[in-house]
C-alpha positions as CSV (number, residue, x, y, z in Angstrom):
1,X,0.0,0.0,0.0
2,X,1.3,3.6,-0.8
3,X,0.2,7.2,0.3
4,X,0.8,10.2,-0.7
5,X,0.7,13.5,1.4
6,X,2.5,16.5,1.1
7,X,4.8,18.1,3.9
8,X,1.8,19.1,6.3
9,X,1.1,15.7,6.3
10,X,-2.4,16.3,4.2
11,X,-3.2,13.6,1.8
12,X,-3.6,13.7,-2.1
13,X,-5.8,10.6,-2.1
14,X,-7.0,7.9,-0.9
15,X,-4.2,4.8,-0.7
16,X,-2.8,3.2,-3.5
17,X,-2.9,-0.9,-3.4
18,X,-0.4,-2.7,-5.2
19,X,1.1,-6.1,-5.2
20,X,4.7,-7.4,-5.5
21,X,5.3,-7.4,-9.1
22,X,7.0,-5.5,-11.9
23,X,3.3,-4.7,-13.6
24,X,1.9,-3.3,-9.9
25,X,5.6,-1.2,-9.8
26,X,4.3,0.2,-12.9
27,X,0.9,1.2,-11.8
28,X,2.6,2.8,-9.0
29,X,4.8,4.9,-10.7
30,X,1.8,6.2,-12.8
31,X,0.2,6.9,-10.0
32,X,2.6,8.9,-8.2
33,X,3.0,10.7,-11.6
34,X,-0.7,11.5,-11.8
35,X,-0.8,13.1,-8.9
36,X,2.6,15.5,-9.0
37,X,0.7,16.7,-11.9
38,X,-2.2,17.1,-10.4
39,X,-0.7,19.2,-7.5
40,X,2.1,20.7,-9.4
41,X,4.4,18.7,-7.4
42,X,8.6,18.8,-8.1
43,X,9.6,16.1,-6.6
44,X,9.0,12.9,-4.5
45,X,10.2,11.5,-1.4
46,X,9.8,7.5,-1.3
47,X,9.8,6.3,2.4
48,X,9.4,2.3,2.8
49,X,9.0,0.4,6.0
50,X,11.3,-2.1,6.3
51,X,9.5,-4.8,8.2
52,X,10.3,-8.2,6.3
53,X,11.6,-8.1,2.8
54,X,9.0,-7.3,0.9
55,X,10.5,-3.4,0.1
56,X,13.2,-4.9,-1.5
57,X,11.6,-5.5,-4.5
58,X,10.2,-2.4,-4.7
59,X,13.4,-0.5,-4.0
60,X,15.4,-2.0,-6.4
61,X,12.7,-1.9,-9.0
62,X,13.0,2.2,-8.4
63,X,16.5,2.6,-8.1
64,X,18.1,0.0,-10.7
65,X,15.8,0.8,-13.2
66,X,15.9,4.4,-12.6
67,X,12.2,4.3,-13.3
68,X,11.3,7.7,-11.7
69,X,12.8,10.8,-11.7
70,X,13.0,13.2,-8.9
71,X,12.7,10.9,-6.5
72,X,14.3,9.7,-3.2
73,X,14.0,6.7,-1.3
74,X,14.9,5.9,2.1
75,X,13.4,3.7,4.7
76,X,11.5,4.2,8.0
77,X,12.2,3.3,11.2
């Protein structure tokens, strides 16, 4: 599951539901897209809980790929 809020903490929409996969990574990444243009957004900030391994995926699917620009990822404790 993703959110997105901006630095007030106020969110953009309601959360975004994705699964494991290379095709849900996709979606995602639309999604965030949508919505920077939508608010006239710069840039995003990816934070991932690491509980488990599921973020690796996820990460690596961002940063490898260098599917999105402006973005940074980091995880949360």
């Amino acid at each position: 599951m993703a959110r997105a809020k901006d630095f007030r903490g106020l969110e953009f929409s309601a959360p975004f539901y994705f699964e494991n996969t290379n095709s849900s990574f996709n979606c995602f990444i639309e999604w965030h897209k949508k919505l920077m243009d939508q608010n006239k957004m710069e840039k995003v900030i990816v934070g991932m809980e690491p509980t488990g391994h599921y973020w690796f995926n996820l990460a690596h699917f961002l940063t490898c790929f260098n599917r999105m620009d402006r973005v940074e990822i980091f995880s949360l404790n």
